[in-house]
C-alpha positions in Angstrom: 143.7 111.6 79.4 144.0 115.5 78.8 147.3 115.4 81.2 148.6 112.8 78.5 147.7 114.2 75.8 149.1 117.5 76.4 152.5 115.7 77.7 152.8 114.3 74.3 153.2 117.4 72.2 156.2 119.0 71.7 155.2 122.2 72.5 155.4 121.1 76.1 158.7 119.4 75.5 159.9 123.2 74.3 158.0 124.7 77.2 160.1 122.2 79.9 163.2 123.0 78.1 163.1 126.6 78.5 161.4 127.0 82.0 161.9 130.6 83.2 164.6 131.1 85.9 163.9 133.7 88.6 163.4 137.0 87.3 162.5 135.8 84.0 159.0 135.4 82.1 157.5 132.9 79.4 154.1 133.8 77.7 151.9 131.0 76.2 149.0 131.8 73.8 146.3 130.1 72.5 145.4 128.1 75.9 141.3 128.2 75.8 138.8 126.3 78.0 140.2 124.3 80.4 143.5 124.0 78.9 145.1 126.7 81.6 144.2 123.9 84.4 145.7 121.0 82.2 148.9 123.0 81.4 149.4 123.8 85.3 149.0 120.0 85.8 151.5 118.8 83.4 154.1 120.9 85.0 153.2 119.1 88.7 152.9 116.0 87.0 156.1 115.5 85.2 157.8 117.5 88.3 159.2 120.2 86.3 158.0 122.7 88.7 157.6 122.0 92.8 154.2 124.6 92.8 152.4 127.1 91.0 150.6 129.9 91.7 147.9 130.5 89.0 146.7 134.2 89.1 142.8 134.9 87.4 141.3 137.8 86.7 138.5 137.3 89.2 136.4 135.3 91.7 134.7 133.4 88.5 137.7 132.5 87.2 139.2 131.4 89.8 136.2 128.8 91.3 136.3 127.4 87.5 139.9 126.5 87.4 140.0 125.1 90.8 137.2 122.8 89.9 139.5 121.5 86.5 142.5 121.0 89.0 140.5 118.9 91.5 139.3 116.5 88.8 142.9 116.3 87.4 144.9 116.6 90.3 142.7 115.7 93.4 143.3 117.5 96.6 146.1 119.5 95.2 145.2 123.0 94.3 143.4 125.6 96.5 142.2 128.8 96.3 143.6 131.9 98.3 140.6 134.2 97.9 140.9 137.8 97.8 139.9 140.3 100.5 136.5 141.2 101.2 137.0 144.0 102.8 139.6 146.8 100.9 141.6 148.1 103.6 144.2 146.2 104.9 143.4 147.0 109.0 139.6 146.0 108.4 138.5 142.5 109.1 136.6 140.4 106.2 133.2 140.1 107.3 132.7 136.5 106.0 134.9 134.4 108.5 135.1 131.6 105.4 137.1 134.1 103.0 139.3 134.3 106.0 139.6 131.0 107.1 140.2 129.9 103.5 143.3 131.6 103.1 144.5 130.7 105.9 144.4 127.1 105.2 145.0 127.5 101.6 149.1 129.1 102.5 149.5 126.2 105.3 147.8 123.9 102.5 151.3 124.5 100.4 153.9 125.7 103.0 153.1 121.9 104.5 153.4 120.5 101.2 149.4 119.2 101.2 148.9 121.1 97.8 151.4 122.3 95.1 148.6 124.5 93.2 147.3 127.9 94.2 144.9 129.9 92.4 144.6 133.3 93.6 143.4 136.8 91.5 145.3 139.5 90.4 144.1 142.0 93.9 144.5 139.2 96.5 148.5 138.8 95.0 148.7 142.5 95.4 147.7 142.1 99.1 149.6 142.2 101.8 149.8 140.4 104.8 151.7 138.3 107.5 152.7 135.0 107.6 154.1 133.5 110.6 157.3 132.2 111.5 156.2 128.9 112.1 152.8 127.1 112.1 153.8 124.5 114.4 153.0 127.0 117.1 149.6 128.1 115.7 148.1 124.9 115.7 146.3 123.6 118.1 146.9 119.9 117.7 144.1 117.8 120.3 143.4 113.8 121.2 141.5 112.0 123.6 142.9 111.1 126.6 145.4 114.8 126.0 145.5 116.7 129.4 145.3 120.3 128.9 142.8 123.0 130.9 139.2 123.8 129.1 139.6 127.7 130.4 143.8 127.2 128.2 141.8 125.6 125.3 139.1 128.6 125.1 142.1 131.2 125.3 144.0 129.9 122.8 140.3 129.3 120.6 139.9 132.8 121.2 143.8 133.8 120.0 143.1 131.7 116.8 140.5 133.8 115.8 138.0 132.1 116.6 134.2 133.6 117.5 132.4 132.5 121.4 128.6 131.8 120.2 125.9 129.9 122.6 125.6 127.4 119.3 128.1 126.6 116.8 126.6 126.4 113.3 128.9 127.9 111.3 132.9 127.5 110.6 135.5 129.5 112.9 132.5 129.5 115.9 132.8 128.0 119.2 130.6 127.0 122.3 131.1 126.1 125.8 128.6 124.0 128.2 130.1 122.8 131.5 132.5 120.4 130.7 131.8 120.3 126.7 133.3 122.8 124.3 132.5 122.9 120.7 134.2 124.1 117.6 134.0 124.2 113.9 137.3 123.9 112.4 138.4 125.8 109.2 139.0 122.6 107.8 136.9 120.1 109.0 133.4 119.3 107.2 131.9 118.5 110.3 132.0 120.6 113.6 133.7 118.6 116.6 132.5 118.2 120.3 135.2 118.2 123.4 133.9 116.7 126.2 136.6 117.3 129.5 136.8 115.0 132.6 139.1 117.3 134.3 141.4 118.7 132.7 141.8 115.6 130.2 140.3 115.1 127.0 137.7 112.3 127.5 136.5 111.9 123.9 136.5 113.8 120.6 133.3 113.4 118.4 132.1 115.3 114.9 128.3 116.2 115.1 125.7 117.6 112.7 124.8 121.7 113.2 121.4 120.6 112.2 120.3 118.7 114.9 123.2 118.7 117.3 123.7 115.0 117.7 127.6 113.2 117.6 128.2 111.7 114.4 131.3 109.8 115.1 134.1 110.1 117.5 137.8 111.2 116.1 140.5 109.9 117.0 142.9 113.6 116.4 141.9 117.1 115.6 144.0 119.8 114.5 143.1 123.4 114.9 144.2 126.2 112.6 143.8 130.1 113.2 140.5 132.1 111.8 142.7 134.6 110.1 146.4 135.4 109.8 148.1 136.5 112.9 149.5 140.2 113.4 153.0 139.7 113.1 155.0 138.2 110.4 157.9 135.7 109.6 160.5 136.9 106.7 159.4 136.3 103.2 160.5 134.6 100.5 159.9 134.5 96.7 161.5 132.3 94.0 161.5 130.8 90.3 160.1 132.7 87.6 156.7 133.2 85.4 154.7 131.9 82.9 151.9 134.2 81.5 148.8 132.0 79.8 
């Protein structure tokens, strides 16, 4: 294994001995390839560090190293994509770049990953986290009473985009008693269907064709896009340049 491998040298023993503390800064040279990824991993691994945030130069970069962390540390790492559009007041026209940072900050604040990989511009951004994500969510389950006009206002405060057919992530629909939404971090759009104001059944269905695919038991929604005001922020530990 390259995690085992790398463990076994004793330049990582030095390297684990001499951690920077906040404020300071370590730089490591001669790290080619995918060694970067492996490094990063090794830290996690031995528990040296809590998380990482692993800045690249640019898009490329940071789709490459991502893929290395998912085959050595599975569902750990995500990518907090920078901006599409340059000024800070101006939405990103993909919904995705959006929706992918949004998940990729609750991905670590919830402990779910330990690894982000972000570039240099999207660090320099800035933007709002909330307080608490707890009441962003939208947490749903069959059998849950709640309104279908409360659920479409609070789809619609999450960011999230009224079409008459959802095909795409961050869109939703409404039919009668059925609403539909894609999920920022489902693979599979899900289908409400209301008796009421209760929750008769949650299913996932293909946008191709329309037809259920399975019913869930739980869904949780998060927002499109960060909201417009902001919790306190916090920074710690120090930095290691590679």
């Amino acid at each position: 294994m390259i995690i085992d491998s790398l463990l076994s040298t004793p330049e990582f023993d030095r390297l684990q001995a001499s951690l920077p503390r906040p404020g300071e800064e370590r730089t490591l040279a001669g790290l080619a390839g995918s060694a970067p990824a492996a490094l990063a991993a090794a830290l996690l691994q031995t528990g040296a560090v809590r998380s990482l945030v692993v800045v690249v130069p640019g898009v490329p970069a940071a789709e490459e190293i991502e893929a290395d962390l998912d085959a050595l540390v599975p569902g750990r790492a995500r990518v907090f994509p920078q901006r599409e559009a340059v000024h800070p007041d101006l939405d990103d026209p993909h919904i995705e770049i959006s929706a992918r940072r949004v998940d990729a900050i609750q991905a670590m604040l919830a402990g779910r990953a330990r690894l982000l990989v972000t570039t240099g511009r999207a660090l320099a951004e800035r933007f709002h986290l909330p307080a608490s994500w707890a009441d962003l969510e939208i947490q749903l389950t069959p059998g849950q009473e709640i309104e279908r006009d409360g659920l479409i206002a609070s789809l619609e405060n999450a960011g999230y985009v009224k079409t008459s057919m959802v095909e795409a992530v961050g869109e939703y629909s409404v039919r009668g008693g059925i609403v539909d939404v894609y999920p920022i971090t489902a693979i599979d759009p899900l289908r409400l269907e209301f008796l009421g104001d209760e929750i008769e059944s949650i299913r996932s269905f293909d946008v191709l064709d329309q037809r259920s695919i399975a019913h869930v038991d739980s869904a949780r929604l998060l927002p499109v896009r960060f909201p417009a005001t902001a919790g306190p922020a916090q920074t710690a530990g120090g930095k290691v340049t590679i």
